[in-house]
VOGU-853971 format. One record per residue: residue in three letters; x, y, z of N, C-alpha, C, CB in turn. Coordinates in steps of 0.05 Angstrom, whole numbers, padded with zeros to 5 digits, always signed. Glycine has a CB too. Example, Ala and Ser with C-alpha at 12.3 -4.5 7.8 and 13.67 -1.06 7.14 Angstrom:
BEGIN
ALA+00264-00114+00156+00246-00090+00156+00264-00066+00156+00226-00089+00181
SER+00257-00045+00142+00273-00021+00143+00258+00001+00157+00282-00012+00114
//
This chain:
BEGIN
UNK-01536-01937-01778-01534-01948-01750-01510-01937-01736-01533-01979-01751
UNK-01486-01937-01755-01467-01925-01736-01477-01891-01727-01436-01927-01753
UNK-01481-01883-01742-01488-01849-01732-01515-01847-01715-01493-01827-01761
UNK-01524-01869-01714-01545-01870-01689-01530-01876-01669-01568-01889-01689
UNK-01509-01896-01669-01505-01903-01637-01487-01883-01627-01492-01934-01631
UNK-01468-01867-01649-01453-01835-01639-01466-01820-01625-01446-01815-01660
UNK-01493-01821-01645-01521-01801-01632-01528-01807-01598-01556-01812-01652
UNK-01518-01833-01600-01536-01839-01565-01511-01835-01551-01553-01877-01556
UNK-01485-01836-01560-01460-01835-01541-01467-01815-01528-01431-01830-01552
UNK-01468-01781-01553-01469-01761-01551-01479-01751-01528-01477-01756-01568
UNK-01512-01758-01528-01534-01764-01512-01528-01766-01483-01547-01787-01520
UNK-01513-01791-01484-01510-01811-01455-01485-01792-01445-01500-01852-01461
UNK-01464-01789-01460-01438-01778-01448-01434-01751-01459-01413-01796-01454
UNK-01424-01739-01477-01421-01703-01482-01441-01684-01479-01415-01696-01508
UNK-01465-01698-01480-01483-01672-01478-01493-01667-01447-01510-01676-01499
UNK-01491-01692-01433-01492-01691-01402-01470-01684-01385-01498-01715-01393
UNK-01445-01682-01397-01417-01660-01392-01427-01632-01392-01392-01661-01419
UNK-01437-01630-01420-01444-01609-01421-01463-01595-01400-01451-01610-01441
UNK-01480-01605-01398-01509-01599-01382-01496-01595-01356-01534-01625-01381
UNK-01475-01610-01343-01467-01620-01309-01457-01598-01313-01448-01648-01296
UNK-01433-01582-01332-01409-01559-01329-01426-01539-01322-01389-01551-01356
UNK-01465-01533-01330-01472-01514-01321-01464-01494-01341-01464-01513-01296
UNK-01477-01453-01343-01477-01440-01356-01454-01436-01371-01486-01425-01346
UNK-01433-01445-01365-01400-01443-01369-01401-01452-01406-01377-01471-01342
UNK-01415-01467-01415-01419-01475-01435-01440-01473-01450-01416-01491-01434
UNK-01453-01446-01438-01487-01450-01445-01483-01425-01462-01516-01448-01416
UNK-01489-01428-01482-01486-01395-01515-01494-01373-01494-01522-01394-01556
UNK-01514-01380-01491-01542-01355-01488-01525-01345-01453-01591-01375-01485
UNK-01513-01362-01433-01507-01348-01405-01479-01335-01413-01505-01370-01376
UNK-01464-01350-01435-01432-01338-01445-01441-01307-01456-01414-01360-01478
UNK-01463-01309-01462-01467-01284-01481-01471-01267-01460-01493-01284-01505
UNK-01492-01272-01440-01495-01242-01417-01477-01235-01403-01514-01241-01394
UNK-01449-01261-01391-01422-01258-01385-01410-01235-01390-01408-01274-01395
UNK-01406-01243-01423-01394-01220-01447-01416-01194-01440-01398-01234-01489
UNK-01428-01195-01441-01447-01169-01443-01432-01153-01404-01497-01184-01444
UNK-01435-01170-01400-01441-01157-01362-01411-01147-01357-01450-01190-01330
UNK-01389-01163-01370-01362-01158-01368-01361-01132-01391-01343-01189-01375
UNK-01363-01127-01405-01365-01106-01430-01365-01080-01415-01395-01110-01451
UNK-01406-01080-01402-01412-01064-01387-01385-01052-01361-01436-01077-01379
UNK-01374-01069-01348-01356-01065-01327-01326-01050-01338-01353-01094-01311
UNK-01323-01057-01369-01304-01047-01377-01297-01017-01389-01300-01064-01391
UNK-01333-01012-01397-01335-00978-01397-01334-00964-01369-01365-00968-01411
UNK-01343-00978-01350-01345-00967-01322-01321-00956-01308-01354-00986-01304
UNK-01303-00976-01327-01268-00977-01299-01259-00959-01323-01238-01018-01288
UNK-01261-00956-01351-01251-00939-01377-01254-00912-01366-01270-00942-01407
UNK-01277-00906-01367-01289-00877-01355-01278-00874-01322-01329-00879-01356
UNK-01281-00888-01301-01259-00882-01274-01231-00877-01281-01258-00907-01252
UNK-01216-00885-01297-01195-00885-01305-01195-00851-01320-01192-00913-01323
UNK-01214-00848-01337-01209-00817-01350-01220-00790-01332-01227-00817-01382
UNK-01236-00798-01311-01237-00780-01286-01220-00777-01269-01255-00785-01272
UNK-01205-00793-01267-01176-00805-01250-01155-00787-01258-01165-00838-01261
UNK-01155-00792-01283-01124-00766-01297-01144-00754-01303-01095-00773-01328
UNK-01158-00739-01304-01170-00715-01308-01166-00700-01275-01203-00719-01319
UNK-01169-00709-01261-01164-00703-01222-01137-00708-01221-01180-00727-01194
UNK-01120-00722-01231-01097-00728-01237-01083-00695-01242-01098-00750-01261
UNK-01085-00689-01264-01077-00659-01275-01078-00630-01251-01101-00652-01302
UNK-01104-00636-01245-01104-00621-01217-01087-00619-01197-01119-00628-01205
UNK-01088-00649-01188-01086-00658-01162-01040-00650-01165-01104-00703-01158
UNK-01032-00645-01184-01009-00658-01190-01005-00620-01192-01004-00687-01219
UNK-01016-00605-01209-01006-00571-01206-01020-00558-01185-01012-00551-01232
UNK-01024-00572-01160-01031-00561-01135-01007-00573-01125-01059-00569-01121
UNK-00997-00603-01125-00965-00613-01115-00952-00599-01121-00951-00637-01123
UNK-00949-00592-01147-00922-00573-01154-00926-00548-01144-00914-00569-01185
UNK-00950-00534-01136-00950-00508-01129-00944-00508-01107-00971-00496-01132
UNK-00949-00528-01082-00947-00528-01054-00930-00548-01043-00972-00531-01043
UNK-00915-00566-01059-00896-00577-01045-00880-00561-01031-00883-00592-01058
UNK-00858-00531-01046-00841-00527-01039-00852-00507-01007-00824-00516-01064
UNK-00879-00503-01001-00895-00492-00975-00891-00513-00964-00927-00483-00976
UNK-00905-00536-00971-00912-00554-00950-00884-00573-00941-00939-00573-00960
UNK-00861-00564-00942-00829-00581-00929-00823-00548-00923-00799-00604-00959
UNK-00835-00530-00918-00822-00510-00903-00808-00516-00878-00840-00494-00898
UNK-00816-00525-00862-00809-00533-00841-00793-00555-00826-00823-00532-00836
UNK-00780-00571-00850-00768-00605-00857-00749-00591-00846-00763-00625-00890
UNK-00726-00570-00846-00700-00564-00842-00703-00565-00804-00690-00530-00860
UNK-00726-00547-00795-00722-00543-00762-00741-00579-00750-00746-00502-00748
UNK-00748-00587-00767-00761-00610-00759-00738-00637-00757-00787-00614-00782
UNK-00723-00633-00775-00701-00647-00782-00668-00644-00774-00703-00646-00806
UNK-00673-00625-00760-00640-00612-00752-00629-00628-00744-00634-00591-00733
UNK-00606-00632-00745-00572-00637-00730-00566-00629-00712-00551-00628-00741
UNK-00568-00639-00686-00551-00621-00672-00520-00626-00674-00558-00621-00645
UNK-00511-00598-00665-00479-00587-00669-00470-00600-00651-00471-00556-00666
UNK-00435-00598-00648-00417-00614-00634-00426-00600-00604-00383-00610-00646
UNK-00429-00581-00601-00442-00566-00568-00469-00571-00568-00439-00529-00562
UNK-00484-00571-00579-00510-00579-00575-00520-00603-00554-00517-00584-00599
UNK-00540-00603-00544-00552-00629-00540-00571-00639-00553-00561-00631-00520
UNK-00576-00664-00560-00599-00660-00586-00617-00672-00561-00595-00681-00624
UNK-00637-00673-00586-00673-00681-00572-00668-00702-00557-00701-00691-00595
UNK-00683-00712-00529-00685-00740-00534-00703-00754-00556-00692-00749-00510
UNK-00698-00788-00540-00723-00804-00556-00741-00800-00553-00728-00825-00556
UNK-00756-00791-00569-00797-00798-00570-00802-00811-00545-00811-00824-00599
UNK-00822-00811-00538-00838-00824-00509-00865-00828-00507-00835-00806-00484
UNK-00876-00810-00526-00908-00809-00525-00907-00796-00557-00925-00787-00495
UNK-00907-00815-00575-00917-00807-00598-00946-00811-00606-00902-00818-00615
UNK-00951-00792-00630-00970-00799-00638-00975-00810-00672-00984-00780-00630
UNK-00990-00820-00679-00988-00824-00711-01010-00817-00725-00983-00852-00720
UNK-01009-00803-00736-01024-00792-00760-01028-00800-00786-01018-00773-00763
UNK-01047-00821-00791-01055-00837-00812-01062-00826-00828-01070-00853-00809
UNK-01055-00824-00857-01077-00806-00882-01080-00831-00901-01059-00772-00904
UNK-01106-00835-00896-01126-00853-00916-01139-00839-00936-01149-00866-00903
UNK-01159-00842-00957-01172-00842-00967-01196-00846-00966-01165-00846-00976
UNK-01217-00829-00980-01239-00837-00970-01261-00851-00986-01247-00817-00959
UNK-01246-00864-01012-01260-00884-01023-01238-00909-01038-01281-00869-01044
UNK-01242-00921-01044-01230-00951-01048-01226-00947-01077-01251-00981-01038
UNK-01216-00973-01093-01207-00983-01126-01179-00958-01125-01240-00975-01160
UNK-01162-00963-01105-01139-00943-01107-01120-00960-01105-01136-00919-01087
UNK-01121-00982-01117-01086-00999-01099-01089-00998-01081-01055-00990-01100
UNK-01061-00999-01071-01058-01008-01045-01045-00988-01030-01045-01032-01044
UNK-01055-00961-01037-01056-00933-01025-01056-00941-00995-01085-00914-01033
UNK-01086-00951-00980-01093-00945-00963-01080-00969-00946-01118-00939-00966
UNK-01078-00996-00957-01060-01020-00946-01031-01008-00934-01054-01042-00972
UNK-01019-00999-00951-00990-00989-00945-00976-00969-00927-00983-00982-00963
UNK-01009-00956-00926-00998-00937-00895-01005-00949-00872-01010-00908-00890
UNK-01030-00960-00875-01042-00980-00851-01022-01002-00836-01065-00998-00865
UNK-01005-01017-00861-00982-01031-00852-00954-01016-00842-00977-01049-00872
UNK-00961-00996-00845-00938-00980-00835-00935-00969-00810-00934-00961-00850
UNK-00962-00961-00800-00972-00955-00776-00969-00971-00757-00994-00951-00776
UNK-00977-00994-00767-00983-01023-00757-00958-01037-00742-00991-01041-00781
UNK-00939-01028-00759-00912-01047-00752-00887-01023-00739-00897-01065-00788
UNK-00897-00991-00742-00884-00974-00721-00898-00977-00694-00885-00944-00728
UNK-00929-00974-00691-00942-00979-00665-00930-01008-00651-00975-00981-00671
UNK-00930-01029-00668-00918-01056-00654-00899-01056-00641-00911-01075-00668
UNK-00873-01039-00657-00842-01033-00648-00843-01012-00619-00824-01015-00676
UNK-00866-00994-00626-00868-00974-00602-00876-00995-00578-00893-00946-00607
UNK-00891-01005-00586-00903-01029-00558-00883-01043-00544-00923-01058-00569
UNK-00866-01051-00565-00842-01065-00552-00824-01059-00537-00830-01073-00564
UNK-00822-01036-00545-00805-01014-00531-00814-01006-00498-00808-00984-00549
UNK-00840-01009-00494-00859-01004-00476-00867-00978-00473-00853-01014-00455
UNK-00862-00969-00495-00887-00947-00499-00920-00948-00501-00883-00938-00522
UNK-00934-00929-00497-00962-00926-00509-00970-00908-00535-00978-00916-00487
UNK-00961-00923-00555-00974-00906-00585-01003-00900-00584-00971-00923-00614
UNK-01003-00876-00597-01025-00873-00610-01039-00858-00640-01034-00865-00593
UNK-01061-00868-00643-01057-00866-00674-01089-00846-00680-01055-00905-00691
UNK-01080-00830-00700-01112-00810-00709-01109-00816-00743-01111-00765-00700
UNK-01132-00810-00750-01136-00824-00774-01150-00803-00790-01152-00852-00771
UNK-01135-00800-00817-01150-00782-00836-01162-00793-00855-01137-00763-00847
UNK-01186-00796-00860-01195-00799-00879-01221-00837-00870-01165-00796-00900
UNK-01235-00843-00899-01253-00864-00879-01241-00893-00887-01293-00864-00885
UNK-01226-00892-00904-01215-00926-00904-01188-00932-00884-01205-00937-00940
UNK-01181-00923-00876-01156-00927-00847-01171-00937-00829-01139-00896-00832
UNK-01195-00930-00821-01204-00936-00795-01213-00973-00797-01233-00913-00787
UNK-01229-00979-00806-01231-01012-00805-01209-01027-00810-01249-01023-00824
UNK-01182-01016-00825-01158-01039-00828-01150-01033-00794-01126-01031-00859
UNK-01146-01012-00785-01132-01013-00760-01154-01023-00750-01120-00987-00747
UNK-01176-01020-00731-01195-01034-00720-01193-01061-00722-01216-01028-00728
UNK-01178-01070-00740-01188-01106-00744-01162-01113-00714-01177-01128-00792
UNK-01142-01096-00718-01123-01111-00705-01116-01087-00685-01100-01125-00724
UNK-01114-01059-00683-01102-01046-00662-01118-01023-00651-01076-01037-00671
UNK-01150-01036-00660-01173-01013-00639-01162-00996-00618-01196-01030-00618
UNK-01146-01008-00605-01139-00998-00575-01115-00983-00577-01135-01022-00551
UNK-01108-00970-00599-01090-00942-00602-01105-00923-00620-01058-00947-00616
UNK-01126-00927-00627-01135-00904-00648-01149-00883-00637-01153-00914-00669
UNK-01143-00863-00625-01153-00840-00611-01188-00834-00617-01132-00814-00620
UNK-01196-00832-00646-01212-00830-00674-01201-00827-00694-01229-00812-00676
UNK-01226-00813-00714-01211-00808-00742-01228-00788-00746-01209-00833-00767
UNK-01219-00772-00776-01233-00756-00787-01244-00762-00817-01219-00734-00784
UNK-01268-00763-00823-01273-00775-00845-01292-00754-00863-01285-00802-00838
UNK-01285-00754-00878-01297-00740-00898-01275-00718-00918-01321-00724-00884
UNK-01264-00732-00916-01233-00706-00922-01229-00691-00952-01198-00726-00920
UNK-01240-00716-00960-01228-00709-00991-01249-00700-01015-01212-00736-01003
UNK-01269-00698-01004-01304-00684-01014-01298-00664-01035-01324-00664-00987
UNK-01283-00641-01032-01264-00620-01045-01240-00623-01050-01263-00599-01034
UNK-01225-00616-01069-01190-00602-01073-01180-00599-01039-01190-00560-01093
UNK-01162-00616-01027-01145-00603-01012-01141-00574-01012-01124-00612-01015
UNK-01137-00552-00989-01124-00532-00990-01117-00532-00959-01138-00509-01003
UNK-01100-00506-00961-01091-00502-00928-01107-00496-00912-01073-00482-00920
UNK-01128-00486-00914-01156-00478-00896-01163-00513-00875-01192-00466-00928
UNK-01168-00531-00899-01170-00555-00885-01153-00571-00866-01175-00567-00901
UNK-01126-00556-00877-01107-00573-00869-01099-00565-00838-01083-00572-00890
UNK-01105-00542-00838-01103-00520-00809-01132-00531-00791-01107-00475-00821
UNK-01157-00536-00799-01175-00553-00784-01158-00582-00779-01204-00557-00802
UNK-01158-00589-00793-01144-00619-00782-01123-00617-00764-01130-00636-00804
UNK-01111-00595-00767-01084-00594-00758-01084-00580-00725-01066-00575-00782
UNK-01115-00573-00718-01117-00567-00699-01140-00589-00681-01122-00540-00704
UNK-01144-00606-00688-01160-00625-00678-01127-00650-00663-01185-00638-00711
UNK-01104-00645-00688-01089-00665-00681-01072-00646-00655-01070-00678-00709
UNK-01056-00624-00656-01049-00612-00637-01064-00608-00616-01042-00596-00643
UNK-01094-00608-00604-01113-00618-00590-01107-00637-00564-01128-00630-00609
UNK-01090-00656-00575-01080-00686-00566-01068-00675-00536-01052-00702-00591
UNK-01069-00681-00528-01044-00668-00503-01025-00690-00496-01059-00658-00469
UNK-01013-00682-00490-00981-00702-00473-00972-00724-00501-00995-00731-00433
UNK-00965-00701-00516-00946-00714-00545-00923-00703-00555-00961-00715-00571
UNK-00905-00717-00555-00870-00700-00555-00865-00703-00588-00837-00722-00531
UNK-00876-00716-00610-00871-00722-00625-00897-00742-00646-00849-00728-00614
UNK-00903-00725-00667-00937-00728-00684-00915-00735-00713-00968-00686-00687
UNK-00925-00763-00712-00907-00775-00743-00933-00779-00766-00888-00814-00737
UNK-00925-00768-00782-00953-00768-00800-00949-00791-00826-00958-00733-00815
UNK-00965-00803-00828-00949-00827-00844-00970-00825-00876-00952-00866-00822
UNK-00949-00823-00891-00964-00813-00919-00958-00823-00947-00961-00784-00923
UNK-00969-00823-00964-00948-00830-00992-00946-00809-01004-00957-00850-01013
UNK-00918-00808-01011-00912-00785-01026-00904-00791-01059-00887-00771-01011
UNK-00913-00776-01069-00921-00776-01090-00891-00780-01115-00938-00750-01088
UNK-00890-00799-01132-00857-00796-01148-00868-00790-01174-00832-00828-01148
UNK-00885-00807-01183-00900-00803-01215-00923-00812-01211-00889-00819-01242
UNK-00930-00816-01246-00954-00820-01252-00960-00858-01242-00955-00810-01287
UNK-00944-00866-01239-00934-00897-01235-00924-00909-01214-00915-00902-01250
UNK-00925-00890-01195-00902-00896-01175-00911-00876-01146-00869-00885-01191
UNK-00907-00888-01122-00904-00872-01103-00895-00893-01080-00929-00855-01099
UNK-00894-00873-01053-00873-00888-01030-00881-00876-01009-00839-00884-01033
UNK-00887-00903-00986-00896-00897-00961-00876-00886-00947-00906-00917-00948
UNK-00877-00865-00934-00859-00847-00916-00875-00836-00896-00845-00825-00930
UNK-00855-00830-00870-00869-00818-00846-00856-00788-00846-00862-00838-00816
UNK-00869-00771-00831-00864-00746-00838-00862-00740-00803-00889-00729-00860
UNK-00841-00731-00794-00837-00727-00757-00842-00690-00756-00793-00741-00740
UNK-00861-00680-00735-00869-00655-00731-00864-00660-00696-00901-00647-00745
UNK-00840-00643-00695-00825-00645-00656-00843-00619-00646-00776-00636-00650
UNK-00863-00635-00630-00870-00609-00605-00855-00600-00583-00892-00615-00588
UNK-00829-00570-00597-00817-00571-00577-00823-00561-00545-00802-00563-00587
UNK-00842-00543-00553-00861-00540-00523-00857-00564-00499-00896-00543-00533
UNK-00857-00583-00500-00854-00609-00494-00829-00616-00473-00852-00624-00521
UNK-00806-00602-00488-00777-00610-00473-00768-00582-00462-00751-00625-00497
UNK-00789-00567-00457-00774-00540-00438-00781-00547-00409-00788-00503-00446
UNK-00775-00537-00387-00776-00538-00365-00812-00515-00357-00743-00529-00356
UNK-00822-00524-00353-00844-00490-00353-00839-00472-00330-00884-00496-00349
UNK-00826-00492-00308-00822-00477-00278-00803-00456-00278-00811-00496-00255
UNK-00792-00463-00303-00758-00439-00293-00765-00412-00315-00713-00460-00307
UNK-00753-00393-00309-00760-00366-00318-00747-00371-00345-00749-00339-00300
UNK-00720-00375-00348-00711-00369-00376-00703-00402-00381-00682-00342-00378
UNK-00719-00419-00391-00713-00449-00399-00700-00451-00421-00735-00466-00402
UNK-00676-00476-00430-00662-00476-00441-00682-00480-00470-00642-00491-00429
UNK-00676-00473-00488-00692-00484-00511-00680-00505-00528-00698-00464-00530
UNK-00689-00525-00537-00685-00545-00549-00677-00537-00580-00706-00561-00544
UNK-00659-00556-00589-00651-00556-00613-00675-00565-00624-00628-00570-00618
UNK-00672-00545-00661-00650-00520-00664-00662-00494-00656-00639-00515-00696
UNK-00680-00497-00640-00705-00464-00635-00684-00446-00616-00746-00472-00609
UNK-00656-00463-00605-00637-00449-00590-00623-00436-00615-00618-00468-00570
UNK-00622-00439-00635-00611-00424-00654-00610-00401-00658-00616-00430-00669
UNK-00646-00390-00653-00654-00366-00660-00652-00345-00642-00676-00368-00668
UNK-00648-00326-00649-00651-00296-00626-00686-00283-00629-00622-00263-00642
UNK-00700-00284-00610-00727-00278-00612-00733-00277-00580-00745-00302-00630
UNK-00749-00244-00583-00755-00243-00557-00780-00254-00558-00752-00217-00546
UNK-00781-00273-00537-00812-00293-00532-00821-00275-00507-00809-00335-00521
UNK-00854-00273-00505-00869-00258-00494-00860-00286-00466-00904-00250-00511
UNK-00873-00305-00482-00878-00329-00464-00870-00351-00476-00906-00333-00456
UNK-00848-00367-00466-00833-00382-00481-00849-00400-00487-00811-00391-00472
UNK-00872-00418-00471-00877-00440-00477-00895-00432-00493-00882-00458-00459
UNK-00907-00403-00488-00934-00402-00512-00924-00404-00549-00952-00366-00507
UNK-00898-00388-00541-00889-00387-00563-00877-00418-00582-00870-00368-00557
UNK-00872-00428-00560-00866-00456-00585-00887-00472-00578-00835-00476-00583
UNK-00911-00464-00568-00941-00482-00577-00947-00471-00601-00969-00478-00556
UNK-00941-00443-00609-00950-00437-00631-00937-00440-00659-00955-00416-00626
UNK-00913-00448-00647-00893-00459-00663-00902-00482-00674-00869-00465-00650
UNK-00907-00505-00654-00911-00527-00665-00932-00530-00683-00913-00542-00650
UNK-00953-00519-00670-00986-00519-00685-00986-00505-00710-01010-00503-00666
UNK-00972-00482-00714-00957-00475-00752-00948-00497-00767-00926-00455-00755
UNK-00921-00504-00755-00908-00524-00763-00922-00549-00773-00893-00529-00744
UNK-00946-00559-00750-00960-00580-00750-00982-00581-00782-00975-00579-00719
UNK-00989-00555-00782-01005-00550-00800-00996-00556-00833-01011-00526-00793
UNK-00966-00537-00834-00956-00537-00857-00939-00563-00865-00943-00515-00858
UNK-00933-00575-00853-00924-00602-00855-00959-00623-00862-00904-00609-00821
UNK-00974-00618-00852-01005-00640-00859-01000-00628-00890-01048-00629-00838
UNK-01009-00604-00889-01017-00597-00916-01000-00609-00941-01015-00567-00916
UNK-00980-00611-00927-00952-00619-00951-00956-00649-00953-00914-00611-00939
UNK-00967-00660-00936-00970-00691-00937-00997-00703-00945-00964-00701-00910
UNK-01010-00681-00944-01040-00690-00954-01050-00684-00979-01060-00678-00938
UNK-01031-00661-00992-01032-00669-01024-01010-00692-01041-01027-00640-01039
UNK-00996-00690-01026-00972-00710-01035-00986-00743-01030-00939-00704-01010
UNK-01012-00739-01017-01024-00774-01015-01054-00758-01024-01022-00797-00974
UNK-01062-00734-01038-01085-00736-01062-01078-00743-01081-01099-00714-01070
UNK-01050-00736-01089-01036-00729-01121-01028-00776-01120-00988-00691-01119
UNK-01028-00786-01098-01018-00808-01097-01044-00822-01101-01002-00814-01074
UNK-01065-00816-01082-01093-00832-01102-01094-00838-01127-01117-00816-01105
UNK-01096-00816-01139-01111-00810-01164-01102-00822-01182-01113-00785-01173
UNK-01069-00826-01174-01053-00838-01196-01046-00865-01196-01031-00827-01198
UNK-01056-00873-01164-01062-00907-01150-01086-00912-01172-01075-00909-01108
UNK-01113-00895-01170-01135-00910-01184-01130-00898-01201-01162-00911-01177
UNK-01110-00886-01222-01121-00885-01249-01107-00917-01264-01109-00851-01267
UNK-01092-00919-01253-01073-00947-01252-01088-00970-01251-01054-00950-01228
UNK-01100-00968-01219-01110-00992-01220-01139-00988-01247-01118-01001-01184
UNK-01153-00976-01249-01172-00971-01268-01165-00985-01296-01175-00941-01269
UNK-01135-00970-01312-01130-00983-01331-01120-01020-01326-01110-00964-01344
UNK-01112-01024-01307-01111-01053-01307-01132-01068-01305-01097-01061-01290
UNK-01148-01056-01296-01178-01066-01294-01191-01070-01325-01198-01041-01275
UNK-01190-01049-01336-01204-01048-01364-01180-01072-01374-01205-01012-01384
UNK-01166-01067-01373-01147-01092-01399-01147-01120-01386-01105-01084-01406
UNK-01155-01129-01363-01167-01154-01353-01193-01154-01357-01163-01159-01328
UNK-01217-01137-01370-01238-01134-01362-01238-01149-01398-01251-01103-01347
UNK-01223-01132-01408-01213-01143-01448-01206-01172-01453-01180-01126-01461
UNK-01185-01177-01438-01176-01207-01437-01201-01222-01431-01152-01214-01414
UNK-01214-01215-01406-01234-01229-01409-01260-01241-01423-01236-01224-01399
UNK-01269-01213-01436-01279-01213-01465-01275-01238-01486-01266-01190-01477
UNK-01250-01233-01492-01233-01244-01514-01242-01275-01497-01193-01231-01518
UNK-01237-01290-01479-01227-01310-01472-01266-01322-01463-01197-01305-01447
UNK-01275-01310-01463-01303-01322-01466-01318-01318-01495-01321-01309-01444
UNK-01308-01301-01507-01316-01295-01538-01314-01334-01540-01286-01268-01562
UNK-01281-01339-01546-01271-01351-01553-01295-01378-01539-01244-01345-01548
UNK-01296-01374-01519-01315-01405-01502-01344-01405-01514-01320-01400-01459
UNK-01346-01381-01531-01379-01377-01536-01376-01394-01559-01394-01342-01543
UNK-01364-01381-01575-01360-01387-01610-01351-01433-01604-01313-01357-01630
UNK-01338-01432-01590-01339-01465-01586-01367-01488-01578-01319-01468-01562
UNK-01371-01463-01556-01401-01476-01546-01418-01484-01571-01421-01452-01527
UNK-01423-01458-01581-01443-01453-01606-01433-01480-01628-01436-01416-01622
UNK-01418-01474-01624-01403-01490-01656-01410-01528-01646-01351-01481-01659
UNK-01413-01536-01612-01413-01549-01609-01447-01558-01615-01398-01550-01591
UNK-01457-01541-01598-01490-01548-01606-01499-01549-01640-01510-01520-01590
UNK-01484-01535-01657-01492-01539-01678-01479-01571-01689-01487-01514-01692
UNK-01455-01578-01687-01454-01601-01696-01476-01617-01676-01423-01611-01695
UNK-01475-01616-01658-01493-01639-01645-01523-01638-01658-01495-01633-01609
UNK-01535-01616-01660-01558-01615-01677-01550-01623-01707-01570-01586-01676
UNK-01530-01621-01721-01524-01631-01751-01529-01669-01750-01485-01620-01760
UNK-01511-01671-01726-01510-01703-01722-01537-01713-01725-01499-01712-01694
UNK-01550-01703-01702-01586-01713-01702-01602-01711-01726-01605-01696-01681
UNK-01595-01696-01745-01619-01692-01768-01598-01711-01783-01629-01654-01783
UNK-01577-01717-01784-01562-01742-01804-01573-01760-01801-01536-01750-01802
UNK-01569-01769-01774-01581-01790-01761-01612-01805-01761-01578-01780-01740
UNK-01624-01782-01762-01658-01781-01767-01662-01799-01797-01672-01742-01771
UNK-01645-01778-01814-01638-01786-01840-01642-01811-01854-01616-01784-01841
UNK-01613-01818-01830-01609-01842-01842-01626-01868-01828-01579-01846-01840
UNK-01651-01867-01813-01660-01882-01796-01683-01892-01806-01663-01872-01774
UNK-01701-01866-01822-01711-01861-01842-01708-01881-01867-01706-01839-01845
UNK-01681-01875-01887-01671-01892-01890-01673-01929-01894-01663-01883-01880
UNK-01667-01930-01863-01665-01957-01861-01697-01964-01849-01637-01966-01840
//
């Protein structure tokens, strides 16, 4: 009698726990869980070993072309001298977004987006009009949610092939394209390790921009006053200045944020698999209890039967 009326507790109260918690406790739905999570853990295993496999690439094309692509950081970046006049401030910038063009990368594509986000705000305040072009296809919907009304377009499809300079000179002539821009800040992550990288803006000065065009011999702006060069045509000559410049500076920033993907998702990939493991483990564990529970509860009932028999 007593292991009958356990039997009906069981009945009335634990096994209708059971039943209410739903598959969470059910052998047979713990088991396809485990199965479905398993499956997801070879998926992110294998993204992860395509990752540093593009990784290796993506990283002796950085080292081959970094020291090309900051060619131009010294005249982009100059000082002016105690006689000099330097540049003015910016007035009509533009920003040059480099996204990616697929997702499971960290927070690659978050971190330039917020970076854009909160220079364009500061430019607003200032009472400027920013504006922003976009490389690659995940930049365009984070800006859209909140600053549609500076994004010139974008270019999407970028990263289909290996970066090289061929591409970077198309892009680089779609962005020089722009008219009435004194200053194209390209905002990128640059690359530190396998573990690590850092949002930075990269400034390319159109000095074309701050010459006078009316006057015959216009003063040239620092540091292009540095140089001795007979110009056919001054302004043509530092349009062509800039649009080099413009070029070899993308290029330098657009492997320095491939080499930063790859190593965003090979990262996020392995954290994925070792949460994908934990998880495993931690429903293994919920299966083997479930099970263990339905079998006592079936042990109880045939005791029970037993002893009823019995009596």
């Amino acid at each position: 009698m007593f292991l009958t009326k356990n039997v009906q507790k069981l009945r009335a109260g634990g096994l209708s726990k059971i039943q209410s918690r739903g598959f969470a406790e059910n052998p047979n739905d713990i088991a396809k869980r485990i199965a479905s999570t398993q499956s997801i853990q070879k998926i992110t295993k294998s993204m992860k070993m395509v990752s540093a496999a593009k990784l290796r690439g993506d990283t002796n094309r950085l080292m081959d072309g970094r020291p090309f692509g900051t060619g131009f950081d010294k005249m982009f970046n100059a000082e002016p001298m105690e006689e000099e006049t330097p540049l003015p401030e910016y007035k009509k910038p533009l920003y040059v977004l480099i996204s990616s063009d697929r997702g499971l990368c960290g927070g690659v594509n978050s971190f330039v987006c917020k970076a854009v986000k909160a220079a364009v705000d500061a430019d607003v305040e200032k009472g400027l009009t920013p504006r922003v072009l976009i490389l690659g296809d995940k930049g365009g919907p984070q800006m859209a949610r909140s600053h549609a009304g500076y994004v010139l377009g974008s270019i999407g499809e970028c990263w289909k092939q290996p970066m090289n300079f061929k591409k970077a000179v198309a892009m680089a002539e779609r962005i020089a394209s722009v008219e009435d821009v004194d200053f194209v800040k390209i905002c990128y992550n640059r690359f530190v390790n396998s573990i690590a990288y850092e949002t930075e803006f990269r400034t390319v000065t159109n000095f074309s921009a701050f010459i006078d065009d009316e006057a015959e011999n216009p003063d040239l702006p620092v540091p292009v006053n540095r140089y001795e060069v007979e110009y056919e045509s001054t302004q043509e000559a530092l349009q062509n200045l800039y649009e080099y410049g413009l070029a070899v500076e993308l290029y330098g920033c657009l492997i320095e944020s491939a080499t930063s993907e790859q190593s965003a998702r090979m990262t996020a990939m392995d954290n994925a698999s070792k949460n994908a493991g934990e998880m495993v483990d931690k429903l293994t564990v919920q299966y083997n209890r479930a099970r263990q529970s339905r079998i006592t509860t079936e042990l109880i009932e045939i005791i029970s039967g037993a002893e009823s028999l019995k009596g």
